[in-house]
N, C-alpha and C positions, 0 to 999 in steps of 0.2 A: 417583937416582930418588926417593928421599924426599925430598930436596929440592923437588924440581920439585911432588910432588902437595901437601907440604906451601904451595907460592906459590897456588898453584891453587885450594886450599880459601881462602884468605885472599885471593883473589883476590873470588869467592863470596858467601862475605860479605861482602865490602864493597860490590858491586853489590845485592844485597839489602838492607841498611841505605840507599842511596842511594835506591832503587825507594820503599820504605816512608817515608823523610825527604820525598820527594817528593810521594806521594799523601797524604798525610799535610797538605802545607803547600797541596793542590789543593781538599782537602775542607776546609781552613780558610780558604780563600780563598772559594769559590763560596760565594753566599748561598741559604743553603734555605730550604724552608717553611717559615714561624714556627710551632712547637708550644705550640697555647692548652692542652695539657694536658687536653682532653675525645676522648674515640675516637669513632670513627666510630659512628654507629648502625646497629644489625642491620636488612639490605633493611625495608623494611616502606614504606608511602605515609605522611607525618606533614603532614597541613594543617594541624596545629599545632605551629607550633615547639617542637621538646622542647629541656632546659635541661640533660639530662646528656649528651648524645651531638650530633655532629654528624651531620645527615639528606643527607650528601652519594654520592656516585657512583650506584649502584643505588639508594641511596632517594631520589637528588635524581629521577631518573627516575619512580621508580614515585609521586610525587608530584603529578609535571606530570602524569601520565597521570591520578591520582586527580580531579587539578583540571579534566578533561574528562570525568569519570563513568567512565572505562575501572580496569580493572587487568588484572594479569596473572597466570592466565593471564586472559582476556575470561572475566567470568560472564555465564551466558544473561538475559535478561529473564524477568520471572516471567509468563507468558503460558502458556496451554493453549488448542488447540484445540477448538474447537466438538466432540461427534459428528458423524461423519462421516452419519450415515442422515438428518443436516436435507438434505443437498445433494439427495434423492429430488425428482423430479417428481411430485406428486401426481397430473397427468393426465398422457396420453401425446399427443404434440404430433408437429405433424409441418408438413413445411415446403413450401408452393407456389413448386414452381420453372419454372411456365411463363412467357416472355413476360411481363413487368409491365405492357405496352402493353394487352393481352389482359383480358379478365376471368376468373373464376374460375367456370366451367362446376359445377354439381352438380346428383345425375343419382339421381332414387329407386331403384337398383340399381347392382346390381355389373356386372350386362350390359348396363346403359344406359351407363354410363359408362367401357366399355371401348371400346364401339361410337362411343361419343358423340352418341348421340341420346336423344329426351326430357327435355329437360336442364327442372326444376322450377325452378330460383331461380337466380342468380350471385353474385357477391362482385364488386368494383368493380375494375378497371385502376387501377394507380399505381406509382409508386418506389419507395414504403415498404414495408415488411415484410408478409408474408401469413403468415400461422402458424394450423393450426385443429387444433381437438382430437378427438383419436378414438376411439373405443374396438373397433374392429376394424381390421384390415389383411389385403389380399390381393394377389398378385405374379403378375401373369399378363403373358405372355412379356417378363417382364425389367424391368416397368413398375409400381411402387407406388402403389396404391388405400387407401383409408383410408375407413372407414365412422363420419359423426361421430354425437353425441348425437341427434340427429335422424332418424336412419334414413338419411340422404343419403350418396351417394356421392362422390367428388373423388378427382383424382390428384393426390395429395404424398406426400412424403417424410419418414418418421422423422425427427427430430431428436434431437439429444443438446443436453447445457448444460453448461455450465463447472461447473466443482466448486471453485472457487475459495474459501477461507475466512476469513474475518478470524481475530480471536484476542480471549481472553476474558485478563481479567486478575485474578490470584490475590490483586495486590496493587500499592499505585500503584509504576509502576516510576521507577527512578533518573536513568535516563539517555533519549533523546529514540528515536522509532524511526519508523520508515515502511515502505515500500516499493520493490524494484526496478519498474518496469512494464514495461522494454522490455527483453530480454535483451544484457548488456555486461560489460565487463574493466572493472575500477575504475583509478582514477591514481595516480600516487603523490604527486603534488600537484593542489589545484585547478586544474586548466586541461587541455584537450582538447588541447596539446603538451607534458605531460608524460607519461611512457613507462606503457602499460597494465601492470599489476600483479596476480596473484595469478591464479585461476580464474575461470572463467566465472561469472557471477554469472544467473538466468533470469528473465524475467518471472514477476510476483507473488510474487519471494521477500520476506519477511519478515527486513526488517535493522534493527538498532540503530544510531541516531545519536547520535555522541558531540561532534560540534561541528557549527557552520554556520558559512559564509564566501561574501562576494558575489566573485564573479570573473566575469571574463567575461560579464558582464550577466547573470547567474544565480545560484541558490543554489546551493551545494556541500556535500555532507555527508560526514561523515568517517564509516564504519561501520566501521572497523578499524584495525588501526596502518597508516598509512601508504595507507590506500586510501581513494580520494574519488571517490564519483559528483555528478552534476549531475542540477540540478533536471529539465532536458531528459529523463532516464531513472528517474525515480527524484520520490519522492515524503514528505514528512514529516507525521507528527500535531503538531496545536499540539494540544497538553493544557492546559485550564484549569477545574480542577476548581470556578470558582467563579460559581453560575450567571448566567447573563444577564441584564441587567436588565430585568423584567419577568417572569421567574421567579418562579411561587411552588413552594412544596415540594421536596423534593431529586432529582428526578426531570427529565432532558430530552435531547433528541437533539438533538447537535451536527453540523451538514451545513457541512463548508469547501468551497464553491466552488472556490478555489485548488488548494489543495492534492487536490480530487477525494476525501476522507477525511472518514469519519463516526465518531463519537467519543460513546458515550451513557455514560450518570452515574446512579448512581442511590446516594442519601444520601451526595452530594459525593464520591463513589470512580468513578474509573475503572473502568468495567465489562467493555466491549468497543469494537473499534476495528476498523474494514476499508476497505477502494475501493470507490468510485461510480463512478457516470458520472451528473453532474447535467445540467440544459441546455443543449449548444451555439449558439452564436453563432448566429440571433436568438431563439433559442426557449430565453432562460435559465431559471432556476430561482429567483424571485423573493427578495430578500435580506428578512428579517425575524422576525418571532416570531411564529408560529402554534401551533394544536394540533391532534392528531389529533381530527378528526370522525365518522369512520367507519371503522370494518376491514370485509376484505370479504375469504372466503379465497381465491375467485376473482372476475375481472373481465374480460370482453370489453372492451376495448380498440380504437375503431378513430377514424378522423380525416384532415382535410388541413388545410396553412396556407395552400398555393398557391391563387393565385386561379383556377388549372384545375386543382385538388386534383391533380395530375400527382404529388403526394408524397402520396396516400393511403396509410394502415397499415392492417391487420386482422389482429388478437391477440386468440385467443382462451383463456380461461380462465389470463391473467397470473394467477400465485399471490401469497398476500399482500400485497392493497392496504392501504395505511392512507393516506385523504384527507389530507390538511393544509392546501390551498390552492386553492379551486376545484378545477379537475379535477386539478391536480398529489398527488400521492402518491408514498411510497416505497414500492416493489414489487419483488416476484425479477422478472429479465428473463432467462428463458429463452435468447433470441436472440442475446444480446450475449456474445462470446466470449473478452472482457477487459474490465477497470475500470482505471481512475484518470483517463481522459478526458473530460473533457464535451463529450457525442453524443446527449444524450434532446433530446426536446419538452416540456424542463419536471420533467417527473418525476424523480425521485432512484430510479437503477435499482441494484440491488444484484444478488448473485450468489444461486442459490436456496436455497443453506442460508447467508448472511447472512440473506436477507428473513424466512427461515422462523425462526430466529432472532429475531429483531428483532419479529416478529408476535405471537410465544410471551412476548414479554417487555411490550410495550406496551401499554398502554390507551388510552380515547377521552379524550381530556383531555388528554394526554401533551402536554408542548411540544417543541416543533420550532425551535429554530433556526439559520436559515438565514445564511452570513456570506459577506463574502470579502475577506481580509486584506488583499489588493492592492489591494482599491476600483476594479475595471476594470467592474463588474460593475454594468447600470443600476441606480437605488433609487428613480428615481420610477413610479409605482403605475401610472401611465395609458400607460406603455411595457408593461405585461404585460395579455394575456389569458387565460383561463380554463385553460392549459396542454393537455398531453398527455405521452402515454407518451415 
């Protein structure tokens, strides 16, 4: 019996000396990683080659993401909100929803205009927008009256406005930013068949861009790891802090055509930044360098292009006009229920606490200018006329 366990232990070991002789002669065969004798560097992003440490696995990462303005985790842009009490309507607005074929009946009482007789004055039939200001209202069976500054009576409807707000800046920011406008799922690469990614994303949110790429006949922006919207939804500020030529003083508002984003400067800093809606296709917003001529805190607004005015407007008491170009001005637009589109007749329409903003900040002298990166946009003079809202 001693025998046999003594074979057995020396059995034992000898397969273990063979196991060990063997990985032994495995790991002097396979050729490794040559060791330059410097360690890894501790995570950190190094756009500078360091000379004691290698910047590789986590820090090769947090590097490239450094070299696109991101790190991790994502820090916010330095941006704050406007107050919230500029988005007030200074008047109380209310909206004609008869018939646009029709005219607009107004009637020196509240029982002439329920009845609908005696009617004093009208407002003209058209397609465009009808909006008048009130300062009373009465609800008789189920049907909204509005009494305006004039004593006169009309039936419309309350309206509300977007509360929509750009963003003010603490300090110039790092990395590129824009906006969502149309509510979407980002990609996980540039292109509309790559797989949607992450949470819903909503019109008018406010996102940071950390690259741009054409794809798809379009711009693609990157506002996250791995998430890419397109220019089709979504919108970027070109920031260029240096002013236009023809600029004097440190002072001017920047209007992109393109990109539907207004961008003002004041002693070469980025100040504030938000959506428009400039001129739709034929009724642009004239490309150039202007200045403010006039403010005005309200303005009656009304007009047509068509040669049977069939597109007449009437807007009463638009808040925050400032002229810059014949009739064109930037103004709140009450009416309009999103930006980044161009849909005015010329004018650069903002949201009512941008304009009221932008009012509070501007003077008569102020320069304006107007651009558009694409160059789609006419620039000779005797293609534009006097504009509108």
């Amino acid at each position: 019996m001693k025998l046999l366990q003594g074979v057995l232990v020396s059995i034992s070991i000898l397969v273990a000396i063979s196991l060990n002789a063997q990985t032994g002669q495995a790991s002097f065969e396979e050729p490794g990683e040559p060791y330059s004798g410097i360690p890894l560097c501790l995570p950190d992003a190094y756009l500078i080659p360091p000379a004691d440490c290698l910047p590789l696995g986590p820090s090769q990462t947090l590097t490239q993401l450094a070299r696109m303005g991101m790190s991790y985790p994502l820090r916010p842009l330095p941006v704050v909100s406007p107050p919230k009490d500029l988005t007030r309507n200074p008047a109380f607005i209310a909206k004609i929803n008869i018939d646009p074929t029709e005219p607009v009946r107004l009637y020196a009482s509240l029982d002439d205009a329920v009845s609908g007789v005696n009617q004093v004055r009208s407002i003209a039939p058209g397609n465009g927008l009808r909006y008048v200001s009130y300062i009373q209202e009465a609800r008789i069976d189920g049907n909204s009256f509005v009494m305006l500054k004039s004593g006169e009576w009309v039936r419309a409807s309350p309206a509300g406005s977007s509360t929509f707000q750009g963003v003010l800046f603490t300090r110039m920011p790092s990395t590129g930013f824009g906006w969502v406008i149309d509510t979407i799922r980002a990609r996980s690469q540039p292109s509309f068949s790559a797989p949607e990614v992450g949470d819903v994303i909503y019109r008018e949110s406010f996102v940071p861009i950390y690259q741009v790429v054409e794809a798809e006949g379009m711009e693609w922006y990157l506002i996250g790891m791995d998430r890419w919207v397109p220019y089709l939804k979504a919108r970027r500020a070109r920031v260029d802090t240096t002013p236009p030529q023809g600029v004097t003083g440190d002072r001017w508002i920047s209007v992109d055509l393109y990109d539907q984003i207004v961008t003002v400067y004041e002693d070469r800093q980025l100040v504030f930044a938000t959506l428009v809606a400039t001129g739709g296709e034929p009724f642009y917003t004239r490309p150039g360098l202007f200045q403010i001529y006039q403010k005005k805190p309200f303005e009656t607004m009304s007009g047509a292009f068509e040669p049977d005015k069939s597109d007449y407007y009437y807007l009463e008491d638009v808040p925050w006009t400032m002229y810059f170009d014949q009739a064109r001005a930037l103004h709140g637009a009450y009416w309009r229920p999103w930006f980044g589109v161009a849909s005015s007749h010329g004018c650069v329409n903002f949201s009512l606490g941008d304009a009221n903003w932008l009012f509070q900040w501007a003077k008569e002298g102020d320069w304006v200018y107007v651009w558009d990166p694409s160059g789609e946009t006419p620039t000779d003079p005797s293609f534009y006329g006097a504009g509108g809202a």
